[in-house]
C-alpha positions as CSV (number, residue, x, y, z in Angstrom):
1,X,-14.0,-4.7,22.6
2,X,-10.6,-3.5,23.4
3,X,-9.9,-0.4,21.1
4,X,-5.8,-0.9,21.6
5,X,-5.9,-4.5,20.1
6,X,-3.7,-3.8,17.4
7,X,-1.3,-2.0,19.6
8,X,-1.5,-5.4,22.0
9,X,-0.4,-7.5,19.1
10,X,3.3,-8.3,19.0
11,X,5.0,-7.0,16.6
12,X,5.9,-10.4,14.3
13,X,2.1,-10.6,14.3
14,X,1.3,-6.8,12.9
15,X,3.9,-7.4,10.2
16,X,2.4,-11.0,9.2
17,X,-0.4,-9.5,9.3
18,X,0.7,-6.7,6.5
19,X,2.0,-9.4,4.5
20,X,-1.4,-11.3,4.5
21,X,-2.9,-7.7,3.5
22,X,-0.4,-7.0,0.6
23,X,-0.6,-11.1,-0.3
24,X,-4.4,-10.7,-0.7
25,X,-4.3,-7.5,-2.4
26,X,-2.0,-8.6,-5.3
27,X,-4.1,-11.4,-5.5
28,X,-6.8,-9.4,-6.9
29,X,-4.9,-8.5,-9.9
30,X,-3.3,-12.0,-10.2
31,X,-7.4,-13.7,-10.7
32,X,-8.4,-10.7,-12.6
33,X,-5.5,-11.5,-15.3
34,X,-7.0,-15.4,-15.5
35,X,-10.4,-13.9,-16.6
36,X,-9.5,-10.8,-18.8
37,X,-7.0,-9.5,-21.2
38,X,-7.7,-6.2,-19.1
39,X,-5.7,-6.6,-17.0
40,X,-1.8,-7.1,-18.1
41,X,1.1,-7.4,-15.5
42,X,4.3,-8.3,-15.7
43,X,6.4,-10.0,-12.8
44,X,7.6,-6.5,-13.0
45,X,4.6,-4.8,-11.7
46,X,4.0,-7.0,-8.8
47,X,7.3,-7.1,-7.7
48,X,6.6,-2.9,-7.7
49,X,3.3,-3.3,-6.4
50,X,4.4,-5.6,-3.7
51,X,7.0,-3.7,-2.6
52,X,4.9,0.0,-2.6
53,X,2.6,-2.1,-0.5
54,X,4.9,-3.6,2.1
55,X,6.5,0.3,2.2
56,X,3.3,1.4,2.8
57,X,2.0,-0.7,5.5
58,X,5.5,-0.2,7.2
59,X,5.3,3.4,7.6
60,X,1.8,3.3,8.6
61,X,3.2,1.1,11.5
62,X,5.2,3.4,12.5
63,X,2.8,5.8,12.6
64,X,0.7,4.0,14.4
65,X,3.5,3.4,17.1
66,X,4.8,6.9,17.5
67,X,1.4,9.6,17.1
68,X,-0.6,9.0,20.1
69,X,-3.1,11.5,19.4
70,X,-6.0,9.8,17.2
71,X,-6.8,13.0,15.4
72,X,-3.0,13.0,14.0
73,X,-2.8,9.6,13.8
74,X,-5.5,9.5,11.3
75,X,-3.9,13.2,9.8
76,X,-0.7,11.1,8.8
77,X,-2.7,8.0,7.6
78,X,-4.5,10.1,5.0
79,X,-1.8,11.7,4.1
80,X,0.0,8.6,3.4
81,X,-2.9,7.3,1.8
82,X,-3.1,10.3,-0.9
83,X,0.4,9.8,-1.3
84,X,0.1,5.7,-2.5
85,X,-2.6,6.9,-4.7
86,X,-0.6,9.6,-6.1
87,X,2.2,7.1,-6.6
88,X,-0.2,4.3,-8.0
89,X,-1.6,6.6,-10.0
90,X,1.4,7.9,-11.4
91,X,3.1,4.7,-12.5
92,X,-0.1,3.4,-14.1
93,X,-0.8,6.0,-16.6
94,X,1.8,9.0,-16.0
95,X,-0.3,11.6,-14.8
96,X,2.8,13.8,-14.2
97,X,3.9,13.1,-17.2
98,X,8.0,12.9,-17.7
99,X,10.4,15.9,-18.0
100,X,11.9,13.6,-20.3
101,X,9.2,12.7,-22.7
102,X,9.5,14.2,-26.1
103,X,6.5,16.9,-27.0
């Protein structure tokens, strides 16, 4: 197997291919929601979540495209993996908490 196939892809086919990833991953919350009041979103939320995904998977493409060098390559991916969860994990429960928040 060909270890550059993704780099082979053209470049309308990489960013389908993000939006089938982010379409498939806010589809998770979307069947959870038909099976559980756990799970509460707003069109809000996926709107957010769609757009932090498609962000996401952009940059990561440009990574991808510019680093050449697997071992930084997969550097900048984690960092910009830490930094989604950060940001997920920060508009789902505040774990920052605001500077504007009354104590």
């Amino acid at each position: 197997m060909n270890k550059n196939l993704i780099l082979k892809l053209s470049p309308n086919k990489r960013f389908l291919g993000i939006l089938s990833v982010i379409a498939i991953l806010l589809l998770i919350p979307l069947t959870a929601m038909q099976f559980t009041n756990q799970v509460k979103w707003s069109v809000y939320d996926f709107i957010v979540a769609g757009l932090l995904l498609l962000f996401t998977g952009l940059v990561l493409e440009f990574i991808l495209r510019r680093l050449t060098a697997t071992k930084h390559r997969i550097i900048a991916a984690i960092i910009l993996f830490i930094l989604l969860f950060i940001v997920c994990a920060e508009l789902a429960v505040g774990i920052f908490g605001s500077p504007f928040a009354g104590n």
